[in-house]
Structure formats: structure tokens, C-alpha cells
C-alpha positions as a printed Julia matrix, in Angstrom:
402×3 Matrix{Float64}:
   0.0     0.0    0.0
   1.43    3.89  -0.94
   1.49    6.22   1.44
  -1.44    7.82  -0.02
  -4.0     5.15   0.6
  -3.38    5.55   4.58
  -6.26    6.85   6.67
  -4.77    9.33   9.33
  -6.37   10.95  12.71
  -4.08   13.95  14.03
  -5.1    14.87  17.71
  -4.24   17.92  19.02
  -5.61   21.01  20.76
  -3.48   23.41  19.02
  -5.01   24.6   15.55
  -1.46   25.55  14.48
  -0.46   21.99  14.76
  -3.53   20.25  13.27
  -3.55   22.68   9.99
   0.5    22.13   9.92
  -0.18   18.28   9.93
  -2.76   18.42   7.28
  -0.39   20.58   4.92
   2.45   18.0    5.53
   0.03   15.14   4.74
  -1.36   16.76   1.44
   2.13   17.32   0.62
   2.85   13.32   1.0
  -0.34   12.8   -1.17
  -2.32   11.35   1.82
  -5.87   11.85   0.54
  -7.54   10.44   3.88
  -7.08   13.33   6.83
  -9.03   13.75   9.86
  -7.91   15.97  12.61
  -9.52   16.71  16.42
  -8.84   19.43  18.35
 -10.12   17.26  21.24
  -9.16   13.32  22.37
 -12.82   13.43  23.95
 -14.22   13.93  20.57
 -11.51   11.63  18.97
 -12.55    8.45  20.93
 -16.05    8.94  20.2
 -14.91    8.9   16.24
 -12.41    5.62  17.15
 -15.5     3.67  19.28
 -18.15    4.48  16.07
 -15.52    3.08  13.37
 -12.57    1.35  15.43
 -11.12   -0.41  12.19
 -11.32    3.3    9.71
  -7.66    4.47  10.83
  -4.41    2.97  10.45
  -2.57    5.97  12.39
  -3.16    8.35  15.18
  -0.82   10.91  15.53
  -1.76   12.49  18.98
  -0.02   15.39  21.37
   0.04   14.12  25.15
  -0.18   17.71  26.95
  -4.29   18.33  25.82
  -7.36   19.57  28.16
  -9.89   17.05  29.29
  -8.16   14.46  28.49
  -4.18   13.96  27.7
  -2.4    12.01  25.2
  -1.83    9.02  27.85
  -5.24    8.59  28.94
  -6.35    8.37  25.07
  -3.72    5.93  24.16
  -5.17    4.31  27.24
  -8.75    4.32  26.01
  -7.21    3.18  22.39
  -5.97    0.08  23.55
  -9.62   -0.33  25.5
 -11.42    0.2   21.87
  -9.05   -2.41  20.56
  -7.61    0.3   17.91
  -5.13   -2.19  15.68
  -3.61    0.72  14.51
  -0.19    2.22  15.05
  -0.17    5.52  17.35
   2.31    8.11  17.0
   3.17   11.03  19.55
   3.71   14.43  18.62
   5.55   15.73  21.58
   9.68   16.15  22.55
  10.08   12.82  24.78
  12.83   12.48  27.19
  14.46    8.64  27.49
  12.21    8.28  30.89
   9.37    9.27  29.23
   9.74    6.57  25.95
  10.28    3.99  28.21
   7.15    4.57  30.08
   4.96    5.66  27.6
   5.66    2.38  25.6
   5.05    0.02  28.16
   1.98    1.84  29.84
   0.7     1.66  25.97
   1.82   -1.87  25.36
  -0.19   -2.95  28.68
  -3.04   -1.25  27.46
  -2.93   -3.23  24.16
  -2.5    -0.24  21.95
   0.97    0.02  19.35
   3.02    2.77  19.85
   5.19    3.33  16.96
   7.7     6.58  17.91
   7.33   10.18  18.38
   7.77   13.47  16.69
   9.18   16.56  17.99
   7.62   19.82  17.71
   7.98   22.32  15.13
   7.15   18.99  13.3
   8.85   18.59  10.04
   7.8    16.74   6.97
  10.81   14.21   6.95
  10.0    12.86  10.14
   6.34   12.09   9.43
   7.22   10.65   6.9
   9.94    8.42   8.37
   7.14    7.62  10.86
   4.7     6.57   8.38
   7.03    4.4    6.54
   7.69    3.04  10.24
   3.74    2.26  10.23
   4.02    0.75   7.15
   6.18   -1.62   8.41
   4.21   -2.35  11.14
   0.89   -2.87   9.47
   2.15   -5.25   6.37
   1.59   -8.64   8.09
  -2.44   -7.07   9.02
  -2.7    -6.36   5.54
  -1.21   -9.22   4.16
  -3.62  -11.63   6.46
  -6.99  -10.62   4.02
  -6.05  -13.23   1.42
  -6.39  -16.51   3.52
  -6.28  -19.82   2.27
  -9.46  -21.65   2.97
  -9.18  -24.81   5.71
  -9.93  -27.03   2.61
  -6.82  -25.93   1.06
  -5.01  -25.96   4.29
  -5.7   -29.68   5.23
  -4.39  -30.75   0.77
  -1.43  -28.62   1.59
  -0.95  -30.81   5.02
  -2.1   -34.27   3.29
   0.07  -33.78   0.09
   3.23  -32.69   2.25
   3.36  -29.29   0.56
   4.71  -27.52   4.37
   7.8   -26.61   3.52
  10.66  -25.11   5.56
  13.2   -22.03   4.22
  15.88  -21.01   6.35
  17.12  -17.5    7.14
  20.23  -17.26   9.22
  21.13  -15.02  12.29
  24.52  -13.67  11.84
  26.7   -12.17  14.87
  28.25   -9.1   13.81
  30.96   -8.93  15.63
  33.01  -12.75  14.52
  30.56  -13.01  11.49
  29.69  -16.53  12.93
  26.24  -18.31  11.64
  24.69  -18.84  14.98
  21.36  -19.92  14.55
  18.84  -20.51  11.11
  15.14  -20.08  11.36
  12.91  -22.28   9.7
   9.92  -20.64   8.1
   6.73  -22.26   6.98
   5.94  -21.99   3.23
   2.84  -23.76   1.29
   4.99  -24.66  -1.73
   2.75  -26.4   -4.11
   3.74  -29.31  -6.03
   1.42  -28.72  -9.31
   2.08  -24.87  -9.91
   5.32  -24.88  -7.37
   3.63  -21.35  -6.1
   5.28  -20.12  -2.71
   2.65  -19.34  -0.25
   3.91  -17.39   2.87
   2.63  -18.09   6.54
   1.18  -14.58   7.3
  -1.83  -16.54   4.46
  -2.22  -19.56   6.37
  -0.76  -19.65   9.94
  -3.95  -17.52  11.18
  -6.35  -20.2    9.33
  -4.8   -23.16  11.41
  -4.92  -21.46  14.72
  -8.43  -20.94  14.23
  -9.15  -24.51  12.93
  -6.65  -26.68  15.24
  -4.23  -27.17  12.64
  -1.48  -25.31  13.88
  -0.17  -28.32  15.62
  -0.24  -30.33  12.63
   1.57  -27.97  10.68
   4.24  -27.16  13.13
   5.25  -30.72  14.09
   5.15  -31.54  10.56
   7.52  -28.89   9.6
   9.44  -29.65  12.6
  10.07  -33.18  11.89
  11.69  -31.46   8.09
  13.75  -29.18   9.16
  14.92  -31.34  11.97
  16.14  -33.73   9.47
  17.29  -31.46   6.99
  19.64  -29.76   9.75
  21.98  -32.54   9.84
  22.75  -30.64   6.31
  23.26  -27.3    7.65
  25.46  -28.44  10.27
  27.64  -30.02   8.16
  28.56  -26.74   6.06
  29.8   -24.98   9.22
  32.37  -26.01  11.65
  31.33  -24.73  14.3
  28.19  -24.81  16.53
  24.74  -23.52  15.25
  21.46  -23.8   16.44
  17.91  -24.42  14.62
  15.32  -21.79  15.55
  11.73  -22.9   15.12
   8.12  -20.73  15.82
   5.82  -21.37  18.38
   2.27  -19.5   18.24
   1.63  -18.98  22.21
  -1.74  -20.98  21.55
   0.42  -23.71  21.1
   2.02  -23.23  24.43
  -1.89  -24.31  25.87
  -0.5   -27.73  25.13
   1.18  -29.26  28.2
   2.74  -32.69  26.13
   4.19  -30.2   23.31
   7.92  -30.61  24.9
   7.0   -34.39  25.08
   6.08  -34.57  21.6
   9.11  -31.72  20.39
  11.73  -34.22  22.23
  10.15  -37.18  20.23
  10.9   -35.84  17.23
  14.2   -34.78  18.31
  15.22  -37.75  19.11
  14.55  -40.13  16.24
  16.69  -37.36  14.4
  19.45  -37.8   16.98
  19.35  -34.07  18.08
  19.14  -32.64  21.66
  16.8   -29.73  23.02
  20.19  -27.59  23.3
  20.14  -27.63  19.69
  16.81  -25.71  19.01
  15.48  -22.3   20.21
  11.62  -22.21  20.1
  10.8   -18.5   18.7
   7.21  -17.57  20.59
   5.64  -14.37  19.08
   3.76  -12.08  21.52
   0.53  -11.38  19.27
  -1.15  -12.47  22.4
  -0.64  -11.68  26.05
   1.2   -15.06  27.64
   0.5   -14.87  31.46
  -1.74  -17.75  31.99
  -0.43  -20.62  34.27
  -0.8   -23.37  31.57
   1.27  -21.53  29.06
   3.79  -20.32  31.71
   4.23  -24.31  33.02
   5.09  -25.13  29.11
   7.43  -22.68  28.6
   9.07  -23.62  32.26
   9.21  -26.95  31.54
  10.65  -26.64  27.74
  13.25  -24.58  29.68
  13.81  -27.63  31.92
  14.36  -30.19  29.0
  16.84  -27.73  27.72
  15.39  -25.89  24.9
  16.1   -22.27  24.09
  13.62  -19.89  24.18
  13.08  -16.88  22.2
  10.94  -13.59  22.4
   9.46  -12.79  18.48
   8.66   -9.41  17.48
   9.28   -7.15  20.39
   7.68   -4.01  20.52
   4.64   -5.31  18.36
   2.74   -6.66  21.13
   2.17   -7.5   25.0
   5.22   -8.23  26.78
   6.88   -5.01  28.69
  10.48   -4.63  29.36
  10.27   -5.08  32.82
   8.69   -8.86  31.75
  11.57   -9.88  30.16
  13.34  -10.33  33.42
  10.85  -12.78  34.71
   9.9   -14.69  32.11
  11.99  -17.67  31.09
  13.1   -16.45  27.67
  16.98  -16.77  26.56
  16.78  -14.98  23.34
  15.1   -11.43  22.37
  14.19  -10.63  18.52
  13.38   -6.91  18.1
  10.96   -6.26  15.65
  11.64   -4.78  12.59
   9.35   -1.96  13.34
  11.94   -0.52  15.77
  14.95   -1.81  13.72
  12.75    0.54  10.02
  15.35    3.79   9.9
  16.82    2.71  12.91
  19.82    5.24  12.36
  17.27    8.65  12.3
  14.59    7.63  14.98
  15.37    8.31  18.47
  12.42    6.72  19.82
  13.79    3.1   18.07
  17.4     4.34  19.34
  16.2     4.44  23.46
  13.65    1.1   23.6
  17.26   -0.86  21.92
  19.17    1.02  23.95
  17.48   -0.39  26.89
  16.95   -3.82  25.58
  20.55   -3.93  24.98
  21.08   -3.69  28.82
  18.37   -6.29  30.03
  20.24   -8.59  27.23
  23.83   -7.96  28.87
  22.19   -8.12  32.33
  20.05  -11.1   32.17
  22.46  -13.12  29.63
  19.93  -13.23  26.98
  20.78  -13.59  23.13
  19.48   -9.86  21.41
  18.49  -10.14  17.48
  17.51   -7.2   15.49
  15.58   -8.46  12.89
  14.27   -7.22   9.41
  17.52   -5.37   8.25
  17.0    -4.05   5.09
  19.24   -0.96   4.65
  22.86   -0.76   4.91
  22.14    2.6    6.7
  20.69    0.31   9.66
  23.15   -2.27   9.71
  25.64    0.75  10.07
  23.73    2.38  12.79
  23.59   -1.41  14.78
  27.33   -1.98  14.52
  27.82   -0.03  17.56
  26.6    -3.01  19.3
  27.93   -5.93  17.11
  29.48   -7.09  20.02
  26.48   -7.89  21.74
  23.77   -8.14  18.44
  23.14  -10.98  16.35
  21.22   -9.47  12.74
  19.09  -10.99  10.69
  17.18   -9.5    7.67
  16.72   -9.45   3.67
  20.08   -7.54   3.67
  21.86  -10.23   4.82
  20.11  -13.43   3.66
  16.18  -13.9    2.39
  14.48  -16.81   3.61
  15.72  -20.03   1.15
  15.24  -23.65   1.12
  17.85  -25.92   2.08
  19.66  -25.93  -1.43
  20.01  -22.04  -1.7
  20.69  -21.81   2.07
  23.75  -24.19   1.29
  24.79  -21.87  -1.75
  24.49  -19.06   0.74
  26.43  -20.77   3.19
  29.2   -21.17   0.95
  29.35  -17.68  -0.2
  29.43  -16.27   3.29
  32.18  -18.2    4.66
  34.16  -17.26   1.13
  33.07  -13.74   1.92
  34.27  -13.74   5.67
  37.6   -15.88   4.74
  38.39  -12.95   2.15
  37.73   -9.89   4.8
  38.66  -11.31   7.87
């Protein structure tokens, strides 16, 4: 989608601001506009169509009620949106505002500083845009009939994209991603079409142990190539986690294909909150058999900063929402900043993921010490014959520029 197709709500009680905003967004070609001098008057818009905007931009100093008591009521509408903050924020004041907005369900994406300039609502935008792809992407669905031919005619297929440390340029885990990869018209289909569909119709477990008994024998492979440790990181949805034999029936598979739990780092994504007991036991007792566990996608849904220090995870992925012009946003800059530190203090793995631009991966050297990267940039997702080629490159690559 261009940027012109985005439906925007700017909330603020200054005029000066709210006819500034809709000069800058005529000026991007944004042909859907509407701006509220009041948040009161802006919720009652949000609560009559919740699903018409896919941005707020919104002050936080405003009469009757301020900018954190409508992101607030936001996350109480269940706005799927992204929410942007026009207002100078301190590093205090990020770190609060996102997690007081992330408990309240609601997506904050950054913040702009005031006089506001054209580049950086822009940059924010493309930020959003970033964000909202996998929503968009999720219309097209393939139908549980075409689901269950895909499962019964083995068409789930895992590609691999590797995590790279920056620092000794060491391969130190792959992820395996699902694909539909028919074997009639060899079309690609990715998991943001399907993955939703079996969650809803009990498949996921089908899908996941089937694509986990693959890639767990196509590892042997991968391991080869290298010589030196790596690890094979495989997605969890947290529904899945509602399953108390699913380390059972992970270690089954594991061992027929002679592997241990130390070798595999289950990747949960937070699209839902994961605080009840059932799923907490799971992930406790996959910890216990010795699997790693990761965070997916942080900063695009439930889990807090302070969470990560009690929950059993041993890996973070930031999302590439917060990784998107990384080297301009200051917003992006503080929240990894601060993840940085839990990582160093807690001994958890850090991976920014969904590099792109070189301009990013130059920004994120100043922690390749500590940062593992992972993105298009360095490697797109690629089934086992590609990630071999790939593989080989690399270490020819790193053996050249040591």
C-alpha cells in the first residue's frame, strides 16, 4: 500500500499543529485526513468506526483528556492501529509511555518533535508501514480445505534464514519458516496466508510438528557446512504453548533425528498476552528439557520490558518496526538502547531483525558485540539448497575480509 491510501487521525488542541499536519500530509499525497482538536471527541470517532484508521498521531499535553489517557482508552477500543506522539520525549518518558501503551494493548510506533517537520512524518509513516504489512497481508487466507491438501500432500515446507553475529561473522542460529509450496504450480505461499487459518481450525499443531520433523532432518545438512556450533530456531504460536505434552512430543521428534533440546530455540511471538499458568508451566518446563527460548517481534505486542526479566526467555528478537530507519529515529534508538542492557544483564541472546538498509546495519554496529542481525540484507528466507549456496558464499566472503 502507498502512502497515499493511509487513513490518518491527528489529535491535538493546538489549531497551528492540526492545519501544519494536514499541509504535511497533502504534501505526502495522503488523501484520507481527519484531525480533532479534542481526544474526547476523537474516541467517540475511534469507538463508532474502530477499524477506519491505520494511524493516530496524537499530542500528550491536551485539556480534558491527555495524550496518555487516550492511548489508554485506544488500547480499550481495541484500535489495531499504530499511534504516533507528537511531543519532545525524554528517554524516561519513551520507556514509560511504551510500556503503559503496550499494557493497554494499543501500538506505539515513535514520536515526533515539535515544530514537526515533513521528513520525520514521513519516516514515521514508513515506520507504520512496516508495522501494518503482516495485518494487511492476512486478508487473502487460504481456505481450511486448502489448508488440510497442503498438510495431506506434504506441501509444508521449511526455508531457512540465518542469524549472523556481527561482531566474529559466525552463523549462529537458522530459522525455519513455513511456506505452502505447491507441487502442481510450485507457487510459494507465505505463513502470514495460512498460519492464522490453522490457529483458528486446530491445525497449527499439525503444521508445526510436521515442519518440525523437516527441518529437523534437513539440519543434519546445515550443520555439516559450518564447523562450528549452530542452532535451529523454530516458531511457536503462544496458543500452542496451551498444550502441556508439546515438549514431550518436540523431544520425540528430536530424538529419532538424533538431536538434543540444546540444539533448538523455540521462537514464541507475543501477538497475544502469555500470562496464563498453563502456558507459563510449558514454557518452564521446555526450559527444563533444555530448549532455548526466544521472544518474536518485540515491541509489536504484549510483553513489557520489565517482563523480560521474569519470564523464562533466553533470546530477544526486536521487531523490525523498531529496527525501520533505525539510524534517524530516536524513539527506536532508546527502547534498543534499553533492551541492549536487560540482554547484557540477564544473559539473553538480542536479534535485530528485518535489516534491510545498509544505513541500519551501520547504525547497529555499535553493538555488534552484543547483536546478532538478521534480515533481507543479509540473507532472504531459502530452502535448504540455496541456504547451502548461501552458506558457501558467506564463509568465502568472511575468509576474504577477515
Amino acid at each position: 500500500m502507498s502512502l497515499a491510501k493511509h487513513r490518518i487521525m491527528v489529535v491535538d488542541d493546538s489549531p497551528a499543529i492540526l492545519v501544519v499536519m494536514q499541509a504535511i500530509m497533502t504534501e505526502l499525497g495522503i488523501e484520507h485526513v481527519t484531525t480533532c482538536s479534542s481526544a474526547v471527541n476523537a474516541v467517540e470517532k475511534i469507538r463508532q468506526t474502530p477499524h477506519q484508521f491505520d494511524a493516530i498521531f496524537t499530542d500528550l499535553n491536551m485539556p480534558e483528556m491527555d495524550g496518555m489517557e487516550f492511548i489508554r482508552q485506544l488500547g480499550e477500543l481495541r484500535f489495531s492501529g499504530g499511534i504516533i506522539i507528537i511531543s519532545e520525549m525524554d528517554e524516561k518518558i519513551i520507556d514509560l509511555a511504551t510500556n503503559l501503551a503496550r499494557q493497554s494493548n494499543a501500538h506505539l510506533i515513535g514520536n515526533i518533535s515539535k515544530p514537526v517537520q515533513l521528513v520525520d512524518v514521513e519516516r514515521m509513516l514508513k515506520k507504520m508501514e512496516t508495522y501494518t504489512t503482516v495485518k494487511r497481508s492476512r486478508i487473502e487466507k487460504v481456505t481450511e480445505s486448502d489448508l488440510l491438501h497442503a498438510i495431506s500432500h506434504n506441501e509444508i515446507t521449511p526455508y531457512y534464514q540465518p542469524k549472523v553475529h556481527r561482531g566474529d561473522k559466525k552463523i549462529k542460529s537458522v530459522e525455519v519458516l513455513a511456506r505452502i509450496v505447491s507441487k502442481n504450480t510450485e507457487q510459494v505461499i507465505l505463513p502470514d496466508h495460512f498460519i492464522g487459518v490453522a490457529e483458528d481450525t486446530d491445525l497449527i499443531n499439525i503444521i508445526t510438528f510436521q515442519l518440525f520433523e523437516k527441518a529437523t532432518d534437513e539440519f543434519k545438512a546445515i550443520k555439516s557446512e559450518l564447523n562450528y556450533p549452530i542452532k535451529l530456531a523454530f516458531n511457536l504460536s503462544p496458543v500452542q504453548l496451551n498444550d502441556l505434552s508439546c515438549p514431550d512430543k518436540l523431544a520425540l521428534i528430536l530424538e529419532i533425528n538424533r538431536l538434543k533440546p540444546s540444539d533448538i530455540i523455540l521462537e514464541i511471538t507475543e501477538n497475544q498476552p502469555m500470562n496464563q499458568s498453563i502456558q507459563l508451566e510449558t514454557m518452564n518446563r521446555l526450559r527444563i528439557r533444555g530448549f532455548d527460548i526466544s521472544l518474536d517481534d518485540f515491541g509489536t505486542g504484549f510483553t513489557n520490558i520489565q517482563q523480560l526479566k521474569s519470564l523464562p526467555f533466553t533470546e530477544i528478537k526486536i521487531d523490525r518496526s523498531l529496527i525501520t530507519h533505525v539510524e534517524s529515529d530516536r524513539f527506536s534508538q532508546v527502547l534498543i538502547d534499553s533492551l541492549i542492557d536487560i540482554a547484557q544483564n540477564q544473559q539473553l541472546d538480542i536479534v535485530a531483525e528485518g535489516i534491510e538498509r545498509i544505513e541500519e546495519l551501520q547504525y547497529l554496529d555499535r553493538y555488534k558485540h552484543s547483536l546478532l542481525m538478521q534480515g533481507f540484507l543479509i540473507s532472504k528466507p531459502k530452502p535448504l539448497t540455496d541456504l547451502v549456496g548461501w552458506i558457501h558464499s558467506w564463509q568465502r566472503m568472511i575468509n576474504s575480509n577477515p
